[in-house]
N, C-alpha and C positions, 0 to 999 in steps of 0.2 A: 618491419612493415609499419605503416603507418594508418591506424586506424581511425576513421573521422565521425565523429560519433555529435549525431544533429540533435539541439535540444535547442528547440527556438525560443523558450524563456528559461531563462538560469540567472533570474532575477528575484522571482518567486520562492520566499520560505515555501516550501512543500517537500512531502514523501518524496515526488518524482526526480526533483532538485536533488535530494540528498542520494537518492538510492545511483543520481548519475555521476555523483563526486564518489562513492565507494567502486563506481564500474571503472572509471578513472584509474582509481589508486589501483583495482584489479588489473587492469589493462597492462599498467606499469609494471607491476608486478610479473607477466606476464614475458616481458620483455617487448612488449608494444611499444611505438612512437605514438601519441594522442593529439589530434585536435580537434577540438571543442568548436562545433559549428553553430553558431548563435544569435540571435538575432538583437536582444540584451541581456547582460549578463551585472550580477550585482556584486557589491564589495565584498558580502561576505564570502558569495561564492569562488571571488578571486583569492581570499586571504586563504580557503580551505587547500584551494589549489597550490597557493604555496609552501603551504604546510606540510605539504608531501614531500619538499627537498627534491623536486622534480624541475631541470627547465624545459622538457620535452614538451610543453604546451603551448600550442599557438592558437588565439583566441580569432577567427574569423567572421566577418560579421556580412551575412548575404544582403542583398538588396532588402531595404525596408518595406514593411507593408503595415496600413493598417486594418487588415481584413487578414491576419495570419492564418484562422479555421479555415478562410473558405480557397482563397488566393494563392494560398503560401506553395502551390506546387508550381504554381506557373513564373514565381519570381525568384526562387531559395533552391540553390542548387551546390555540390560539393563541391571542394578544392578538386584541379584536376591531378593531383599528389594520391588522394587516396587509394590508399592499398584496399582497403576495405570500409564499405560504405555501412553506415550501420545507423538507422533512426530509431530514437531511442523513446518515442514516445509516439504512436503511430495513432492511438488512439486520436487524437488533434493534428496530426502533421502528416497531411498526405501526400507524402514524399516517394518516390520509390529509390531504395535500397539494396544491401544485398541481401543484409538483415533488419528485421523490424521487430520490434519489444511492442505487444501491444498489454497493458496492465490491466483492460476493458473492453467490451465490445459494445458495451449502452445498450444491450437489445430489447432492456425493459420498455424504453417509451415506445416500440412499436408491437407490443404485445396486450401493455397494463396501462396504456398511458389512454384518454380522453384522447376523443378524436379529435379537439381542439387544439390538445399538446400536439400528438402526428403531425397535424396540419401545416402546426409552429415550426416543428422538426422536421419539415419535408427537405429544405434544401440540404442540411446537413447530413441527412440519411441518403440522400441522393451522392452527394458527394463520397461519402463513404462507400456505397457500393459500387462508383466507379473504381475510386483506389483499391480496393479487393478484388476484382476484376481483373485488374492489371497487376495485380500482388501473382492470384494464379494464373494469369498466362506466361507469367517470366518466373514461376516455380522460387519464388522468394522464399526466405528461411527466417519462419515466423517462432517468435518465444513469447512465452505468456506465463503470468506468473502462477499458474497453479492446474490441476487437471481440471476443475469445472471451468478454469477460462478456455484450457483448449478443446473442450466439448463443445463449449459457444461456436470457438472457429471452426469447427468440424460440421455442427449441426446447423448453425445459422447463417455461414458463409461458405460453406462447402471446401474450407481448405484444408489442404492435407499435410505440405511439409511443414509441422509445427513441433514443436518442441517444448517443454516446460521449462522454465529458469526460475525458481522460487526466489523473493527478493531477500537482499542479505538483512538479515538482524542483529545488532550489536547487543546479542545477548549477554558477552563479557561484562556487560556494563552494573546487571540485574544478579548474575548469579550467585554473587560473594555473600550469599544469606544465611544467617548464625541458625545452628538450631533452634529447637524450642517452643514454642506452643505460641499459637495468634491468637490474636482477638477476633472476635466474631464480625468480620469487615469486609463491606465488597469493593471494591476499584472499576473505576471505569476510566477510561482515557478517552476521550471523543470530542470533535466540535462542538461548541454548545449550541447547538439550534432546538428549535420549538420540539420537532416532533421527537428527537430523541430524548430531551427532558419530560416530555408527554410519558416515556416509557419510564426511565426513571422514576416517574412520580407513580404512577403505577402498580410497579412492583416493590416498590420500595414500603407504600403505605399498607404492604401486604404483609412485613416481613418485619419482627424486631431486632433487625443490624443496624451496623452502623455504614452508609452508602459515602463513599467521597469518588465527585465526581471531576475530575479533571479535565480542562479543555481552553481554545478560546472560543469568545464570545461574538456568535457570529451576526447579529443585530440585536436593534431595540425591542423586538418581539421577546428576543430571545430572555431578554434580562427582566422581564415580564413574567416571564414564564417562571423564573429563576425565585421567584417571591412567593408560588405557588407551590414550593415542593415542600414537603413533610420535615419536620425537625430533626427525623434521624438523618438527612442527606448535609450534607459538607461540599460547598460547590466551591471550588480552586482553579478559578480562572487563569490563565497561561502559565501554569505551574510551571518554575524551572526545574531542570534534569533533577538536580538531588531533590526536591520537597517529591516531583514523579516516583522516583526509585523507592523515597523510605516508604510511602505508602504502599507500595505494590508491592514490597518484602515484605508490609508485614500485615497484609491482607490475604484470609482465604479462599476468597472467590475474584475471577475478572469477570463482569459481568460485561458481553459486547452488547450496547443497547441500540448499536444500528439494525434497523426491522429491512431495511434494502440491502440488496443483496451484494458481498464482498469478496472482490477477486483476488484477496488472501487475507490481508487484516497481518498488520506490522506489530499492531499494540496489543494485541493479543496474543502472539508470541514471547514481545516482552515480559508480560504478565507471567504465561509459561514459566519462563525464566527466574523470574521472582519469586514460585514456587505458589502462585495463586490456580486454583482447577479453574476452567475458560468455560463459560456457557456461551452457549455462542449459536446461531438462531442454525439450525438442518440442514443449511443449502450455503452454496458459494465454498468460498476456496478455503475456509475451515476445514472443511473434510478431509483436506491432507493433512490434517494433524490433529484434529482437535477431537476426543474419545468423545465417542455416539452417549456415553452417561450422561453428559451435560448438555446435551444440545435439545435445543428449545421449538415448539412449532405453536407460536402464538405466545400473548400476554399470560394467560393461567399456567400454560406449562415451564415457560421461565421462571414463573414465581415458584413452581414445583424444583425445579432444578436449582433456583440458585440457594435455595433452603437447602436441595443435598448435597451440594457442595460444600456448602460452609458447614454443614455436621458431619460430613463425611474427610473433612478434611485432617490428613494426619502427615508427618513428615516423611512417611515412605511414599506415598503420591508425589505430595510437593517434588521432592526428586526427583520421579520417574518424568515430571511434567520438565522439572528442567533439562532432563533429559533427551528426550523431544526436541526443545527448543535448540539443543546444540546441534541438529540437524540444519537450520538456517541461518546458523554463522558466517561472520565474512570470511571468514577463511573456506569454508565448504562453497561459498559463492565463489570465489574469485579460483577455486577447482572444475566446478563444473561449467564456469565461462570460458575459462582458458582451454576445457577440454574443446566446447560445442565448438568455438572458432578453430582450432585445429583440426577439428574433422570437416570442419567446412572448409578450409584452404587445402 
């Protein structure tokens, strides 16, 4: 069968790019045919493709738009080949499907946002609750990456046929860590923008560790901000994979210093994996994994927490934590994908 799987930028380094080149290889695996429905698509994510030793990919490109958010249903449509229709980022691409992945719902700016922002967001919120409309009149088969995403779609759009798909982590990558005793270190892996270095600075000036922050840099405010933080922090702008990994093997705390809210958190699992304990703030899609000890509800009680984790930190945690983290493997991903699609065919 031949699954067509719509991602209208696979140009873009991001999470979403990467986690659709591992659904790819799943697919394959699977024993699927794949094509990649796209609108552009970048080098690297061609060379990944190649990499698979796979020629079952045909790269299709739908009619151009350059209003893809708002437009993109009325011009972007599937090969008429497909076995199975599959949008793989529905959050931006309101497309109808058989299945749709959505990673977010956004429902915060019509809850917490200024009426100024709504206002800004009205067409896009509009737009959105047509395509969910038309998701539940044709009983589409919605996955989300975690159970507080799929309470969003149950509670704030009233859908029913959903189903969790947790995204895969290449935890292989993190787990090969020696024993041994750490140093008193937190890790943080994040974009570098203002308000999360606001938090940073923060807790950080609270606590005598030592903080390395990881991330890129996401403007000139940002790197402003970046001259303001306390001497124990260490900021490692677009660290590559090994300077990532050695630090977060050999740090006892991951400290998540996003205060908004996340519908699962990939680098926090990493971290897991590393054998760092995860504070990580009381709400979002942590809570399918991440132990109620470290979770945080505001700036004082993070600084409470990330102090107990790095004293309470010993190698039979560190373990259990990696343990955990082999729960969203890509091997456990590309099991329970191949399952959901077979009980849906």
């Amino acid at each position: 069968m031949n699954v067509c799987l719509l991602l209208d930028d696979a140009e873009t380094l991001g999470g979403i790019q990467l986690m659709a080149l591992d659904t790819v290889e799943s697919l394959f695996k699977g024993g699927f045919r794949v094509t990649l429905v796209t609108r552009r698509v970048g080098s690297w994510f061609l060379r990944r493709l190649l990499s698979m030793g796979s020629v079952q990919v045909a790269l299709r490109r739908p009619l151009p738009t350059s209003t893809a958010n708002i437009i993109l249903d009325a011009v972007q449509s599937f090969p008429s080949d497909c076995g199975l229709r599959f949008n793989f980022h529905g959050d931006v691409q309101p497309v109808d499907a058989d299945i749709i992945y959505f990673h977010q719902f956004n429902v915060d700016y019509g809850f917490r946002s200024s009426a100024r922002v709504r206002l800004k967001l009205l067409p896009q919120w509009e737009i959105r609750r047509r395509f969910l409309e038309r998701v539940k009149e044709n009983n589409r088969l919605v996955l989300v990456n975690s159970t507080f995403t799929m309470a969003e779609a149950r509670h704030f759009w009233g859908l029913t046929n959903v189903e969790v798909l947790h995204p895969p982590v290449h935890v292989e990558r993190y787990s090969d860590w020696p024993d041994g005793p750490r140093p008193r270190r937190v890790a943080t892996v994040h974009r570098l923008d203002d308000y999360m270095l606001k938090v940073i600075k923060e807790v950080a000036s609270s606590l005598d560790y030592e903080f390395v922050v990881m991330g890129s840099v996401k403007n000139v405010s940002s790197l402003k901000e970046l001259s303001r933080l306390p001497r124990n922090v260490k900021v490692i702008p677009n660290a590559d994979e090994p300077t990532k990994k050695a630090y977060l093997q050999a740090s006892r705390a991951y400290f998540n210093a996003n205060m908004f809210v996340e519908g699962f958190g990939i680098a926090v699992v990493e971290g897991m994996a590393a054998g760092a304990l995860p504070v990580v703030r009381n709400v979002g899609g942590h809570l399918d994994y991440a132990p109620e000890d470290y979770m945080f509800n505001g700036i004082d009680d993070a600084i409470d927490k990330v102090e107990k984790a790095v004293e309470s930190w010993d190698y039979e945690k560190a373990s259990l934590m990696r343990s955990i983290a082999q729960r969203f493997s890509l091997g456990a991903y590309t099991d329970r994908l191949i399952n959901i699609i077979t009980k849906f065919l």
